[in-house]
C-alpha distance (Angstrom), angle and dihedral (degrees) to the residues before:
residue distance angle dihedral
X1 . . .
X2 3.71 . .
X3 3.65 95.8 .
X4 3.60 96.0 45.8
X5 4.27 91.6 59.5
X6 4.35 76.0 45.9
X7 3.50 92.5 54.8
X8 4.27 93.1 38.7
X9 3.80 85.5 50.0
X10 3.65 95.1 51.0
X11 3.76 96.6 50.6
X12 3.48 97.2 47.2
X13 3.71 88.2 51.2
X14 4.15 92.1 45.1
X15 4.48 82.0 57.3
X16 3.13 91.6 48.2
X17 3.80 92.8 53.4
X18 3.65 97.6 47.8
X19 3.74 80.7 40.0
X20 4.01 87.2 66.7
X21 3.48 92.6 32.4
X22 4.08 86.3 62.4
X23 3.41 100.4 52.1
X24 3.68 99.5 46.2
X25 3.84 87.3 54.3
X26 3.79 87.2 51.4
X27 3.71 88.9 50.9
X28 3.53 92.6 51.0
X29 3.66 90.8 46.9
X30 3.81 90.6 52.7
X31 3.71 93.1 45.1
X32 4.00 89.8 46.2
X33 4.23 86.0 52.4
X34 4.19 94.4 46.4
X35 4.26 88.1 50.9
X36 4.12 86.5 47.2
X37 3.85 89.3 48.1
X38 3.27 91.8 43.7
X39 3.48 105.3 49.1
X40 4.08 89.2 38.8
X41 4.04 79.3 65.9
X42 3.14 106.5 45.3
X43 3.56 92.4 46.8
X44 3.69 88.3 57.9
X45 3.68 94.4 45.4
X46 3.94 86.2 63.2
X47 3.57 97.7 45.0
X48 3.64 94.6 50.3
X49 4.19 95.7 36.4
X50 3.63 120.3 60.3
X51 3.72 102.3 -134.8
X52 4.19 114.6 -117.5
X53 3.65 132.8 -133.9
X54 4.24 81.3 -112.9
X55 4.05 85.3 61.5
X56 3.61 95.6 63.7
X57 4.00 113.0 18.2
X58 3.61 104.2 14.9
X59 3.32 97.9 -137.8
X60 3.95 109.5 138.2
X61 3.69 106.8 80.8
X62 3.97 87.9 -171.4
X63 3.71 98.7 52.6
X64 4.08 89.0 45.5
X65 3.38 86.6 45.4
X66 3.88 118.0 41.7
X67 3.50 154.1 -76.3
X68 3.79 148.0 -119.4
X69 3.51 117.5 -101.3
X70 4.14 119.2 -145.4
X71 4.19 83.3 -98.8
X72 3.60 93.3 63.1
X73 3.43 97.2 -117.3
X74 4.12 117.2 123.6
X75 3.85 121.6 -126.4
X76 3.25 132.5 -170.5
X77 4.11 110.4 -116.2
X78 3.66 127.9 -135.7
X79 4.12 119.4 -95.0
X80 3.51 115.2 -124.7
X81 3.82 95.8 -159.5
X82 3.57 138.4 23.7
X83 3.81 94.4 -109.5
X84 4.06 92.0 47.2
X85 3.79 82.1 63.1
X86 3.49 94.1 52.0
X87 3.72 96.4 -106.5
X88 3.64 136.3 126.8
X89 3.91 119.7 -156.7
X90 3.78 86.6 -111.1
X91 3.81 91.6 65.1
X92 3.67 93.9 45.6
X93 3.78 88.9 47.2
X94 3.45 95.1 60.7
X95 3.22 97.2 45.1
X96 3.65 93.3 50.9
X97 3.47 100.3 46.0
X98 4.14 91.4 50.2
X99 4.08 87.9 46.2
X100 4.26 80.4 55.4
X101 3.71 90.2 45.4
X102 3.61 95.2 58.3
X103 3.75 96.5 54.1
X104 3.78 129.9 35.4
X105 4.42 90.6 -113.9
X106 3.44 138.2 -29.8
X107 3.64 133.6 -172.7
X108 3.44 118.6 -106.2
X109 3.66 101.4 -120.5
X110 4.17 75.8 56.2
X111 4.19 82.6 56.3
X112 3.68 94.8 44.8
X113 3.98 92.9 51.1
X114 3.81 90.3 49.2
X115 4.07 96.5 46.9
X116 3.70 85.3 42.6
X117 3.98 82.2 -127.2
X118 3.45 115.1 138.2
X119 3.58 117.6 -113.9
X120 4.05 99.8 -125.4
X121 4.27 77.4 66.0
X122 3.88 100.1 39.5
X123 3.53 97.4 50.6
X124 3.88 110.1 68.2
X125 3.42 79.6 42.5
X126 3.84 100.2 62.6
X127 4.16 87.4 35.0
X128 3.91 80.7 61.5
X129 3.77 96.0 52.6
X130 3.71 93.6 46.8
X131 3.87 83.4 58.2
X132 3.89 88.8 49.0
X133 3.85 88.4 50.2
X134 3.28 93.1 -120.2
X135 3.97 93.8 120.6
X136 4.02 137.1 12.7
X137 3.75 140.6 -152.7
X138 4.07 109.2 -98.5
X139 4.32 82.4 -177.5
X140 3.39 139.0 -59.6
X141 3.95 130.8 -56.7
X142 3.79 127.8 -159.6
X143 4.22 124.4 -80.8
X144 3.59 93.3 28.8
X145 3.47 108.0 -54.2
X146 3.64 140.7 116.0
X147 4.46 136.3 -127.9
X148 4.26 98.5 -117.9
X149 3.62 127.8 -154.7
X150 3.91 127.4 178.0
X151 3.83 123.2 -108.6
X152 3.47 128.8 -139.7
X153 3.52 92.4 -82.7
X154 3.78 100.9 43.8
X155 3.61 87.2 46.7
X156 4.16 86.9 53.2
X157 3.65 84.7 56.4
X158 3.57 102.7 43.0
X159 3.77 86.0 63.9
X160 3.68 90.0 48.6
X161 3.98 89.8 63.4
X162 3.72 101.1 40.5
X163 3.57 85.4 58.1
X164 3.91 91.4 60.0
X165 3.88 92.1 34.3
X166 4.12 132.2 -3.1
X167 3.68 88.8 -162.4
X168 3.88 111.5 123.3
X169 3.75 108.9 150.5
X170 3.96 132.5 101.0
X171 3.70 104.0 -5.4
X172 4.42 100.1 -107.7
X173 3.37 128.1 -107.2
X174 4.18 124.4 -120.6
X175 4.06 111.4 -93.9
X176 4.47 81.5 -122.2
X177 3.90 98.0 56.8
X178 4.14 89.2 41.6
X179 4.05 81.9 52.7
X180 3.65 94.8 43.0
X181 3.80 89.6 48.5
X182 4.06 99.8 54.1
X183 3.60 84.1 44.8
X184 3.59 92.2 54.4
X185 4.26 89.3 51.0
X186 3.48 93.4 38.8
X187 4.01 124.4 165.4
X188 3.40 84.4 -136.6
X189 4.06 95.4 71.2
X190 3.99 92.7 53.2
X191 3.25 121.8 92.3
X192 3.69 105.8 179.6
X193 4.35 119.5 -151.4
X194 3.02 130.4 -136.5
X195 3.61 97.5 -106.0
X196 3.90 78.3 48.4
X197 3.64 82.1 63.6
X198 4.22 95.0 42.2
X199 3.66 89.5 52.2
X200 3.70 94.3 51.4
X201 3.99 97.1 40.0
X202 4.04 84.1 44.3
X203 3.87 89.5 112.5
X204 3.60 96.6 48.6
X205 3.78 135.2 69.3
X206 3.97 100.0 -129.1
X207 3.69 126.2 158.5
X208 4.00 117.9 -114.6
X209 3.89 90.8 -124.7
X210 3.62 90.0 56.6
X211 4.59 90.0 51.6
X212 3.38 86.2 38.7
X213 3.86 82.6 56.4
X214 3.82 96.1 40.2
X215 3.77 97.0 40.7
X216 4.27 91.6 77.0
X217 3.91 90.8 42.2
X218 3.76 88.6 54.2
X219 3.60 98.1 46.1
X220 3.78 91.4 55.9
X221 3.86 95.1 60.1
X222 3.99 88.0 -150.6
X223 3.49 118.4 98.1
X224 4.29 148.4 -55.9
X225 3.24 138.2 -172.6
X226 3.87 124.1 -139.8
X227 2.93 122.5 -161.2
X228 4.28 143.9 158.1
X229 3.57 137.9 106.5
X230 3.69 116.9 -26.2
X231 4.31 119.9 -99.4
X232 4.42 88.7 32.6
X233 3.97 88.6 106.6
X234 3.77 113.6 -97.1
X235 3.75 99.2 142.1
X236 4.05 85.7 45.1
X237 3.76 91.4 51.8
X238 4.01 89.1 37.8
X239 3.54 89.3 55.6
X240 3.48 105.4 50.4
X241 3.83 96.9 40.7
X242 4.17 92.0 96.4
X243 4.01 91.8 55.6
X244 3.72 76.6 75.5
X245 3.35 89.2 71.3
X246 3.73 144.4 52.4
X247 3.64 108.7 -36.7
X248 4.11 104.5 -142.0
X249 3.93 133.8 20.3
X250 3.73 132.1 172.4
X251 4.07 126.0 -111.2
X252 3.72 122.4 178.2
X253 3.83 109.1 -114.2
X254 3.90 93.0 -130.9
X255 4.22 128.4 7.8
X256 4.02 127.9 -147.1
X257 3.57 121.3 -134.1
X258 3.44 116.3 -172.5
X259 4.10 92.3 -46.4
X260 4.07 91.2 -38.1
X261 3.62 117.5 109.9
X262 4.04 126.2 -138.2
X263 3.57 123.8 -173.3
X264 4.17 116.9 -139.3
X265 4.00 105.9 165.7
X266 4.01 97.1 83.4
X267 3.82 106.9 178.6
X268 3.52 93.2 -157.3
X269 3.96 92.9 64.3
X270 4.04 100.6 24.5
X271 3.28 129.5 73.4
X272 4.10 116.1 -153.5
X273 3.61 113.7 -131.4
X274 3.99 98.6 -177.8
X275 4.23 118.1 -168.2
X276 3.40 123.2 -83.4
X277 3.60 112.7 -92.1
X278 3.17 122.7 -85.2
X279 4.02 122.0 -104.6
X280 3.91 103.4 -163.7
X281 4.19 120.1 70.5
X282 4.07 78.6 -116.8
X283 3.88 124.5 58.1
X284 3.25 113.0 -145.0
X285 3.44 107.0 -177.4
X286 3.72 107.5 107.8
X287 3.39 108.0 -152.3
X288 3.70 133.9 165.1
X289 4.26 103.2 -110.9
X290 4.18 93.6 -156.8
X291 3.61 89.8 76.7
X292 4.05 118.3 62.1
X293 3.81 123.2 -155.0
X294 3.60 123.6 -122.3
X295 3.46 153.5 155.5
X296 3.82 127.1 -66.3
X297 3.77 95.2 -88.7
X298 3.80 118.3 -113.6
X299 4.10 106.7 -172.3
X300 3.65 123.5 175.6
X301 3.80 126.2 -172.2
X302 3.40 127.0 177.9
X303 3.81 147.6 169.4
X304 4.15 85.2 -18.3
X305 4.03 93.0 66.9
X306 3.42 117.6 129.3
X307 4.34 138.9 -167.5
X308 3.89 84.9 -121.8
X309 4.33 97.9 54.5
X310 3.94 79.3 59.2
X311 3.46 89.3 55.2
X312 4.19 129.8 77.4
X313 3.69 99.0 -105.7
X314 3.73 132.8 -146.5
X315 3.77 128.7 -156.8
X316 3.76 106.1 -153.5
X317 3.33 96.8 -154.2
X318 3.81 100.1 64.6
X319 3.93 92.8 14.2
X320 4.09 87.7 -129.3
X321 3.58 108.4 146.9
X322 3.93 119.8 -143.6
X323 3.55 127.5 -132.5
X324 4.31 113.5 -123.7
X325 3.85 117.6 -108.4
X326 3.96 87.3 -104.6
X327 3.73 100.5 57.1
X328 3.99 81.9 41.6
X329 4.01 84.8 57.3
X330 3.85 100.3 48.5
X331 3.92 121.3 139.0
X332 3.64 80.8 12.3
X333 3.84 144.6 72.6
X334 3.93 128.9 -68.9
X335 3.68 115.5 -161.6
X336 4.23 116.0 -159.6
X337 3.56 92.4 -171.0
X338 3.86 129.6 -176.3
X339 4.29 79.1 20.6
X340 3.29 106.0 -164.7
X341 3.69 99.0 41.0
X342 3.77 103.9 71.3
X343 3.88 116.4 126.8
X344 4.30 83.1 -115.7
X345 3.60 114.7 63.2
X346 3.84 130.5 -106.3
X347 4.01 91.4 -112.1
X348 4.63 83.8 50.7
X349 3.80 83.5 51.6
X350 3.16 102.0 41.0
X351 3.69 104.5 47.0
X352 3.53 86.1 53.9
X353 3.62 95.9 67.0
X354 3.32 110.5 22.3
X355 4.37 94.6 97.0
X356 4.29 85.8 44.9
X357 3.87 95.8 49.9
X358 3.77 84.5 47.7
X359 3.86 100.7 40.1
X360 4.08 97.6 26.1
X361 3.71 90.7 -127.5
X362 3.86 137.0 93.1
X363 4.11 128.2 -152.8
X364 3.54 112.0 -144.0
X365 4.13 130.8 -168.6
X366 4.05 109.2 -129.5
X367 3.86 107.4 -159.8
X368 3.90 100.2 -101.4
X369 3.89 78.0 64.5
X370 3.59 93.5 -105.2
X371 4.21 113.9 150.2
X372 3.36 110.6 -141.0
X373 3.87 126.3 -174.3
X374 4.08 120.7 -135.0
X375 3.47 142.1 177.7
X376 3.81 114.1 -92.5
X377 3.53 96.9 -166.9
X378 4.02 116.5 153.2
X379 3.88 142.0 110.6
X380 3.94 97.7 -110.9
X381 3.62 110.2 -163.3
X382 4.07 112.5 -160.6
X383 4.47 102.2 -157.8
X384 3.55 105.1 -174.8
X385 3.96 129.1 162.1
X386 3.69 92.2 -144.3
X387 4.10 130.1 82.6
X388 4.36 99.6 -88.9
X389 3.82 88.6 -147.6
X390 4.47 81.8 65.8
X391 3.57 89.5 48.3
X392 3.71 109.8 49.3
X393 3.96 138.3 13.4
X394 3.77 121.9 -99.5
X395 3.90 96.6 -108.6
X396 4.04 87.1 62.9
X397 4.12 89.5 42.3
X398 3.95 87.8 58.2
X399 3.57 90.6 49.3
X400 4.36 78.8 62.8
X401 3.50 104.5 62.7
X402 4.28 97.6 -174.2
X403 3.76 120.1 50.8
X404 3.37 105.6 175.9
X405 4.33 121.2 -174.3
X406 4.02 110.5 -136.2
X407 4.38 88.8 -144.5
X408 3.93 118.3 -160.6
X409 3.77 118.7 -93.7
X410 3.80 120.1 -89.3
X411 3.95 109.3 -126.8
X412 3.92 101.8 -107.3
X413 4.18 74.7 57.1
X414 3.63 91.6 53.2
X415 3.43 97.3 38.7
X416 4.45 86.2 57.2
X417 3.46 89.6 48.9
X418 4.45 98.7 50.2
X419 3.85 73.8 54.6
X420 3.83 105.7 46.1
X421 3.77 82.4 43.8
X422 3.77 96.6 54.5
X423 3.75 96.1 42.5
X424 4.27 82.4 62.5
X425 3.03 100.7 41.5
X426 3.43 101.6 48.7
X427 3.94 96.4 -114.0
X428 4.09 111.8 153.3
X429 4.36 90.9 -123.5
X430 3.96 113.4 -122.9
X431 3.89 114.1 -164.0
X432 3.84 87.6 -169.9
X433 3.93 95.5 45.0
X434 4.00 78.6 54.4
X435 3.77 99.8 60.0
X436 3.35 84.5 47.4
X437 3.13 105.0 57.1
X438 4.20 89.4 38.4
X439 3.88 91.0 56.9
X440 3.78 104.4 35.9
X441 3.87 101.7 37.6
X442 3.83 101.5 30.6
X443 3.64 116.4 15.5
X444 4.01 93.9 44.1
X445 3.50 92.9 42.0
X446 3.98 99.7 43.6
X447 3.81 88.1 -125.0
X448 4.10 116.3 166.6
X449 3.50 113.2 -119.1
X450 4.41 110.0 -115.0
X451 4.16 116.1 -158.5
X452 4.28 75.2 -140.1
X453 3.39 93.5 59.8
X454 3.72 108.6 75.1
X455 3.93 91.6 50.2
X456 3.51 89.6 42.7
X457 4.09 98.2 51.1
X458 3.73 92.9 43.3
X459 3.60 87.3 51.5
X460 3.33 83.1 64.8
X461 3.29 101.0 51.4
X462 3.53 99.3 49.6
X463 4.15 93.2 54.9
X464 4.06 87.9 43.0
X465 4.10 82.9 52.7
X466 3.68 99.4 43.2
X467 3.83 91.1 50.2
X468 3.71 97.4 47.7
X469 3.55 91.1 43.5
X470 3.73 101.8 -127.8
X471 3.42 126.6 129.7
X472 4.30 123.6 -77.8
X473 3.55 103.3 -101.8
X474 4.05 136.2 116.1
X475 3.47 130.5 -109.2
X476 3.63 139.3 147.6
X477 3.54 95.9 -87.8
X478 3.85 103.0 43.7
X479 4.19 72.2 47.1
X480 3.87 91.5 61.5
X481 3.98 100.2 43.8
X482 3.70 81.5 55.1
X483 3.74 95.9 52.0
X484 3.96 93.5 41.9
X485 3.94 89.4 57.1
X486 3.56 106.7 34.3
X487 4.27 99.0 49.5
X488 3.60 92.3 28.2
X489 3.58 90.3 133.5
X490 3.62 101.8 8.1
């Protein structure tokens, strides 16, 4: 009886064996077939592609970069190898191997969407590792790839490089193609209209002296200074002044610098504009997927500005550096508003800029105390309520070429803009409620006339209305509830 369970044992163990045996000849078989269809398609890549001077040297920061499509606008063109992108196979290792050990496998089509790699470039690259041991095959996936999960010793080394860096996003972008690519979309090259300037004023009741005044400040792409008494528009008027220029550019979401990573897309300040979608079953458009397309940025910062958002910033948790707010504005607009009132001082502020505004281009400390140089390439608009010449010194006001005065409203102005106001907010118009709200709470008074204040005082009206119940119209005395609350202590 004894050596009958012997003899059961050892047969189940001699299956199991040949078992084993089997399926590591199937993996080699499957291996064997990926390396022939690989190398079949590569082969045909190079008899069908001329190889560039990028593909060997990497010298042409345009080609590796992108190109200019027949609308003008720049995109960012698809690599074609690893090192055309900038990348070595160390870099992508890492970041593949952390990607892994934040989930228990993924495909590696799921790796190449979340480098933004392209899979043609990612795959050799993860067949490589699996011979390294530093990943295995969980099963197959669909169009000849495989579900990956980390070993033991790809999982040791994962660790390894989240301890240096817990960055595993979009794979960066070099510091030289970022540079190449703002010089490419440049302020400089636009050259807005002035029906550039109509269509992006459309939404705001603006006098023509006043475009007529912006229109030359714009077209620079340096600097202005508005300025005028507060509740006239300024940060309206800064705010809209890049819609006269081009609508979308491209930023990369994150840039490498010398093995340090910096992140650029902010979706707090940028807004993505992505492609239109594509008609054909194929997409075509070869485009590089690190970099994101967006709109031209607008940012505004005011009184909450500090010496450290102008600064690259590093979380020393993750060791992810952040770009500062003005690389985050480039080929776009930087609003300073409420200048003046930021917790740094004007002189702080101003000494900091005063070589880039001159020089269009910033230097900037990364962590490992490297300087690197970038482009500082933005409208910056200062809006300020005070008089510029009390806030700064006259070398720093020639370094502003436009200062431009925000004046109050004449009344056949005012009077346009009670009735734009009431016409969107749903306020039955009164001419005669007007004049008496003109003569009685203005004229008598000596009170300036505000562009806020229409929208503002039929605000007012409408929420008095709505919570006496009675219908949304003017009249004087909806006109001097209004009054009562909103200059109350003004």
């Amino acid at each position: 009886m004894l050596d009958h369970k012997n003899h059961g044992s050892t047969g189940v163990a001699a299956v199991a064996a040949r078992e084993a045996e089997d399926s590591g000849r199937l993996d080699a078989l499957l291996d064997r077939i990926h390396q022939l269809t690989a190398a079949q398609g590569a082969s045909t890549l190079r008899k069908t592609e001329p190889e560039t001077p990028a593909d060997s040297d990497r010298d042409a920061a345009f080609l590796r970069a992108g190109e200019k499509k027949k609308s003008g606008e720049w995109t960012p063109a698809e690599p074609e190898s690893l090192a055309q992108a900038g990348l070595t196979d160390g870099e992508v290792e890492a970041l593949a191997l952390k990607t892994l050990n934040g989930r228990a496998e993924a495909t590696g089509r799921y790796l190449s969407d979340h480098l933004k790699i392209p899979f043609r470039l990612i795959d050799p690259l993860l067949h490589s590792m699996k011979q390294d041991r530093l990943v295995a095959h969980k099963g197959a996936a669909p169009m000849n790839d495989y579900i990956y999960q980390l070993t033991d010793v790809g999982r040791e080394r994962a660790k390894k490089f989240t301890e240096h860096c817990t960055y595993f996003g979009a794979a960066p972008v070099p510091l030289a193609d970022y540079i190449e690519s703002v010089r490419q979309q440049t302020l400089a090259d636009q050259h807005p209209t002035e029906e550039d300037l109509h269509r992006a004023f459309e939404d705001l009741l603006i006098d023509k002296k006043m475009l007529l005044r912006l229109g030359p400040a714009i077209n620079s792409g340096r600097g202005l200074f508005l300025f005028g008494a507060p509740g006239n528009g300024k940060t309206s008027i800064a705010e809209r002044i890049t819609k006269a220029f081009g609508q979308a550019i491209w930023i990369p979401r994150a840039i490498g610098i010398d093995g340090e990573i910096m992140r650029l897309f902010d979706p707090g300040m940028h807004e993505e504009m992505p492609l239109p979608a594509n008609e054909g079953l194929l997409d075509h458009r070869k485009t590089d997927q690190r970099w994101i397309r967006i709109r031209r940025p607008t940012i505004v910062v005011g009184g909450e500005l500090t010496m450290e958002q102008l600064e690259v910033t590093l979380n020393t948790m993750t060791n992810v550096s952040e770009a500062p707010v003005q690389m985050k504005s480039n080929c776009g607009t930087l609003v300073i508003d409420d200048f003046g009132r930021q917790r740094m001082s004007t002189d702080e502020l101003l000494n900091r800029w005063i070589v880039p505004l001159e020089k269009r281009y910033d230097f900037l400390n990364m962590a490992s105390g490297k300087k690197i140089q970038v482009p500082f390439d933005q409208l910056i608009v200062f809006s300020t309520s005070l008089e510029p010449k009390d806030l700064v010194d006259d070398a720093f006001l020639r370094r502003i070429p436009y200062k431009i005065e925000v004046v109050d409203p004449d009344e056949s102005a005012f009077r346009h803009l009670l009735k734009i106001m009431a016409e969107k907010l749903n306020v039955e118009y009164d001419q005669s409620s007007v004049d008496y709200l003109i003569e009685k709470h203005y004229r008598a008074v000596n009170r300036p006339l505000r562009c806020c204040q229409p929208r503002d005082l039929i605000l007012q009206v409408r929420n008095y209305c709505r919570y006496a119940k009675r219908p949304l119209v003017m009249s004087a005395e909806n006109f001097d509830f209004a009054v009562d609350n909103y200059f109350a202590i003004m």
